[in-house]
N, C-alpha and C positions, 0 to 999 in steps of 0.2 A: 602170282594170283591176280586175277585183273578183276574189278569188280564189274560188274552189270546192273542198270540198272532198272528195277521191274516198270512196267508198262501197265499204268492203272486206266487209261481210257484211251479213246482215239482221239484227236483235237474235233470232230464234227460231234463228241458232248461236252466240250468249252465252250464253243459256237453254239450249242443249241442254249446252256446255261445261262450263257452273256446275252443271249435272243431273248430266252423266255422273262430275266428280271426287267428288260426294258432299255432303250436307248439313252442315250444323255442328252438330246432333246427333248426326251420326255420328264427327265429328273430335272430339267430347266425351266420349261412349263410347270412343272409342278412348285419349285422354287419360286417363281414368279407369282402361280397363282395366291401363294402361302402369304408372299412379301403386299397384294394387293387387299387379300385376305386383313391383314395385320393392320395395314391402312384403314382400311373400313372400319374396324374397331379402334383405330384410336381416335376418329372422325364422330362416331356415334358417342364415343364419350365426352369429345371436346364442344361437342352441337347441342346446347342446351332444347333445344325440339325435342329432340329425342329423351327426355330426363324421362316419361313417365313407361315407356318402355326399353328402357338401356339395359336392365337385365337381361329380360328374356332374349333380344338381338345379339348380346353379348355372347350367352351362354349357348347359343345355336351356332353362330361363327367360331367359336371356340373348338365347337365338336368338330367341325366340318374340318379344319384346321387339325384338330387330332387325328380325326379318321385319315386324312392323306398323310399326314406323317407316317401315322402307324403302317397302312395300307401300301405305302410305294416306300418310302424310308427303311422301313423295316422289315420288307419283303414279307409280309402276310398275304398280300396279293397271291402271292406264288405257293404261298403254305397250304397244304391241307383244310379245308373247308371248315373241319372240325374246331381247328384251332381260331379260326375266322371268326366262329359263332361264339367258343367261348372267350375269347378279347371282348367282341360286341355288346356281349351277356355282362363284362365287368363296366361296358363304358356305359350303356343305360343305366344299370344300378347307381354309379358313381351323377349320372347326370338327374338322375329322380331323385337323389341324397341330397343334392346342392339346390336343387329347387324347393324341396320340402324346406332347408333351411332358410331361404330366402321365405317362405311365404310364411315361415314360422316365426323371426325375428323381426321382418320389415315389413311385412304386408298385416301381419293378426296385431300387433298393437297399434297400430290406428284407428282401428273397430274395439277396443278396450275403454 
């Protein structure tokens, strides 16, 4: 008996697979921009200038820094739109939570 083995694709849908998630200059760029990203924020917290807006700075690079992670990391780019919208649907909710909180704890008792 000799076995056979079945034939799930051609390799020109490996090539297009490994095309469509993106190159490894582009996941290097993207690493890079994350690592420059990452900098900026600890910069705006180390810079006393920045004290009366370090929130709001913070919590915008933060996003921007999830969305590439999620977006090329995690291959959402490539997924289905639907699924795009509902991630994005959870990160604004999550990013309008943390700022209600912020304006509820640190910014409403100083006008108290």
């Amino acid at each position: 008996m000799s076995q056979t083995t079945p034939v799930t694709g051609s390799g020109s849908d490996a090539a297009g697979h490994a095309e469509k998630q993106g190159s490894v200059a582009l996941y290097i760029w993207i690493g890079a921009i994350l690592a420059v990203l990452t900098f900026v924020e600890v910069a705006v917290y180390l810079i006393e200038a920045f004290e009366a807006v370090e929130v709001p700075i913070l919590i915008i690079l933060s996003t921007v820094k999830l969305l590439l992670v999620v977006m090329y990391f995690m291959h959402l780019k490539m997924d289905h739109r639907a699924l795009t919208w509902l991630f994005l649907s959870g990160v604004v909710l999550a990013v309008f939570m943390v700022s209600a909180l912020v304006v509820l704890y640190h910014v409403l008792p100083r006008f108290t």
